[in-house]
N, C-alpha and C positions, 0 to 999 in steps of 0.2 A: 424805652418809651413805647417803643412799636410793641411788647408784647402786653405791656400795661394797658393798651386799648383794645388788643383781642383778649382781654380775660375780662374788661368790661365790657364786649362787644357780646362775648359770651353767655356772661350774666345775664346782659339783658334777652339778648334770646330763652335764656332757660324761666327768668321772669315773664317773657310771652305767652311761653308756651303753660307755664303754671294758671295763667287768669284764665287762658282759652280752657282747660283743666276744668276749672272752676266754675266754670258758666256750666257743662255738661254735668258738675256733681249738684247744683243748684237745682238742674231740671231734673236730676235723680231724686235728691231729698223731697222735694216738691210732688215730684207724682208718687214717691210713697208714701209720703203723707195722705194725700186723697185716695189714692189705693185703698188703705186701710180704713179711711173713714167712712169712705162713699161705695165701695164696691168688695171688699173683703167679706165673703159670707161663707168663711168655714165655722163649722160647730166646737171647734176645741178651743177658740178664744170668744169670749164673752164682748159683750159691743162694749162696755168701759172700756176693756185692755185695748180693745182696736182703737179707742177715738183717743184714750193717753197715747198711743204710741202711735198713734197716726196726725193729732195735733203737735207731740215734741219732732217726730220728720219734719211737717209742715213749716214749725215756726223757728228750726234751726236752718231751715233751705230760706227763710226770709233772711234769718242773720246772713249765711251766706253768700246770699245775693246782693245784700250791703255791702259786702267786704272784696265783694268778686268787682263792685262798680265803681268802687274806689282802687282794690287793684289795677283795674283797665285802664280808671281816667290818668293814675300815676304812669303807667307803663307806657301805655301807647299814644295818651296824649299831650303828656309834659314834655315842655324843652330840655333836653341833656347840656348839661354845660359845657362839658367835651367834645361836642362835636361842631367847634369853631371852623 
């Protein structure tokens, strides 16, 4: 029984530390996104390729920023049943 709650005790830590993860690859996807949209002025990529591939960073850091906020609220701030 005692090892059954440090392997859930475990998980939940590595599930901690995966959202905390996740918030930092949001603010990555997100500023390359505007990177490329707003401040990207090299000459070997044309401003279409820059805004496609600076709107799909953009609007996959929004997806992930959904999923990172729903990570957190499960993770860090639901009740464990386990820990009576």
């Amino acid at each position: 029984m005692a090892s059954n709650i440090l392997i859930m005790s475990e998980n939940k830590i590595m599930q901690q530390i995966s959202a905390i993860f996740s918030v930092f690859m949001v603010i990555f996807y997100i500023g390359i996104g505007c990177f490329f949209v707003f401040y990207f002025d090299q000459t070997y990529l044309d401003k279409p390729i820059r805004v496609i591939m600076g709107s799909t960073f953009f609007f996959y850091g929004l997806y992930r920023a959904f999923r990172a906020y729903v990570q957190i609220s499960k993770v860090f701030f639901s009740k464990d049943q386990d820990e009576d």
